[in-house]
C-alpha positions in Angstrom: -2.7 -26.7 29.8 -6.6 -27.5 31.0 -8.7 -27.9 28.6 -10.4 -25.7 29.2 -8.0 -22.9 28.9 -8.1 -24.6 25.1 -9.8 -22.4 22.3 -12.3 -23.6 20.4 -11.4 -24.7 16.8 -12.0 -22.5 14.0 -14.8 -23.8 11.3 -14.2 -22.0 7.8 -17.1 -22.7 5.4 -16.3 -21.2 1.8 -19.7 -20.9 -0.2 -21.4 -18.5 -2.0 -25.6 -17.9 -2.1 -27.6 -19.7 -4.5 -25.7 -22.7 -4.3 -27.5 -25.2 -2.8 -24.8 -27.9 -1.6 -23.9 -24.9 0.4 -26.5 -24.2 2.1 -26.8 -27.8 2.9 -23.3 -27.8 4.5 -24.1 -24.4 6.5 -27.0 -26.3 8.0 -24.8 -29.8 8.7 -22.2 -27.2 10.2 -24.9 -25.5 12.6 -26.3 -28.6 13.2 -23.0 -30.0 14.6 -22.3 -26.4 16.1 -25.2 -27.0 18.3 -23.5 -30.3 19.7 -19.5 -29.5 19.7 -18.9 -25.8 20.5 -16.3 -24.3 17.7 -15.9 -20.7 15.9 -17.6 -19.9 12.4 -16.3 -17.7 9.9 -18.7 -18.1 7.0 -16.6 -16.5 3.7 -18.4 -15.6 0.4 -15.6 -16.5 -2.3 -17.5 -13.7 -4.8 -16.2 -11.2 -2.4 -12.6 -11.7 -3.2 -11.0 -12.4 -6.2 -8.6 -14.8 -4.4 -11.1 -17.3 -2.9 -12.7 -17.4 -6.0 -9.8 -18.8 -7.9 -8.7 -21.0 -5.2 -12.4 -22.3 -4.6 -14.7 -21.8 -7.4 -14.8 -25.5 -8.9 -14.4 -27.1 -4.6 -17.0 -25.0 -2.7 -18.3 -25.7 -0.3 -15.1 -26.2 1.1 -14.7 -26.5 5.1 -11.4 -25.7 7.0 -10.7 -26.3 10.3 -8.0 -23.9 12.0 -6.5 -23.6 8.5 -6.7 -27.3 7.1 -9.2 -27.9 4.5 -11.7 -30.6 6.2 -14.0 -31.4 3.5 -15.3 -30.0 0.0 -18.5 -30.5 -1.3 -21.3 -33.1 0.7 -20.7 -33.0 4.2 -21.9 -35.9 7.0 -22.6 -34.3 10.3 -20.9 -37.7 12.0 -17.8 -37.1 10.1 -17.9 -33.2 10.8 -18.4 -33.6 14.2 -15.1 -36.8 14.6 -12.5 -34.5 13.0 -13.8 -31.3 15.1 -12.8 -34.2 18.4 -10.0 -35.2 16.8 -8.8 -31.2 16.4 -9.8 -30.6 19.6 -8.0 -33.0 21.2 -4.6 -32.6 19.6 -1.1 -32.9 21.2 -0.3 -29.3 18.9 -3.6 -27.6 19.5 -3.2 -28.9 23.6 0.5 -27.0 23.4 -1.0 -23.6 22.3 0.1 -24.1 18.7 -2.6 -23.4 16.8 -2.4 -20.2 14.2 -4.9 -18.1 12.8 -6.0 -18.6 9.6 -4.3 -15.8 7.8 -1.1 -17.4 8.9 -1.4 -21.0 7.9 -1.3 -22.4 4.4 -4.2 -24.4 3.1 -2.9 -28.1 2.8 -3.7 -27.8 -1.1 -2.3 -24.7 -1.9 0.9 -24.8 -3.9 4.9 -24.1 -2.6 
């Protein structure tokens, strides 16, 4: 497959407004964003019940496709190695990358 018949990867941020970690990791995320092309869902955990419990005592939490990255403080140099290192693996190279709504978070239990 070429690469550049690859998708992009998929950047998650969990936050919520008024925290301000969060906002600081938005701004590392666009930062990078504006280097190393990738998707951005940004997800408010207050807006479902679910996220909250799951991420309430982590945010901000950043996934990418599916696999929590990093909580809390986030470097722009290491945000911006494991967005390479995604994009450049043998799986996601294959095609085998699922949405989000498919995979299971790496901390998740069962």
């Amino acid at each position: 497959m070429a690469v550049d018949s690859i998708p992009p990867c998929l950047v998650e941020v969990y936050s919520k407004p008024g925290c301000s970690l969060c906002a600081e990791t938005l701004a590392v995320v666009e930062a990078v964003r504006a280097r190393v092309p990738f998707q951005l869902l940004e997800r408010d955990v207050r807006q479902d019940a679910e996220l909250a419990r799951r991420w309430r005592y982590d945010i901000p939490v950043v996934c990418i496709d599916g696999e929590v990255a990093f909580r809390g403080r986030l470097k722009p140099e290491a945000l911006e190695a494991r967005l390479r290192e995604a994009a450049s693996s043998p799986a996601r190279e294959r095609g085998e990358t699922a949405p989000p709504s498919q995979k299971r978070h790496s901390d998740d239990p069962g």
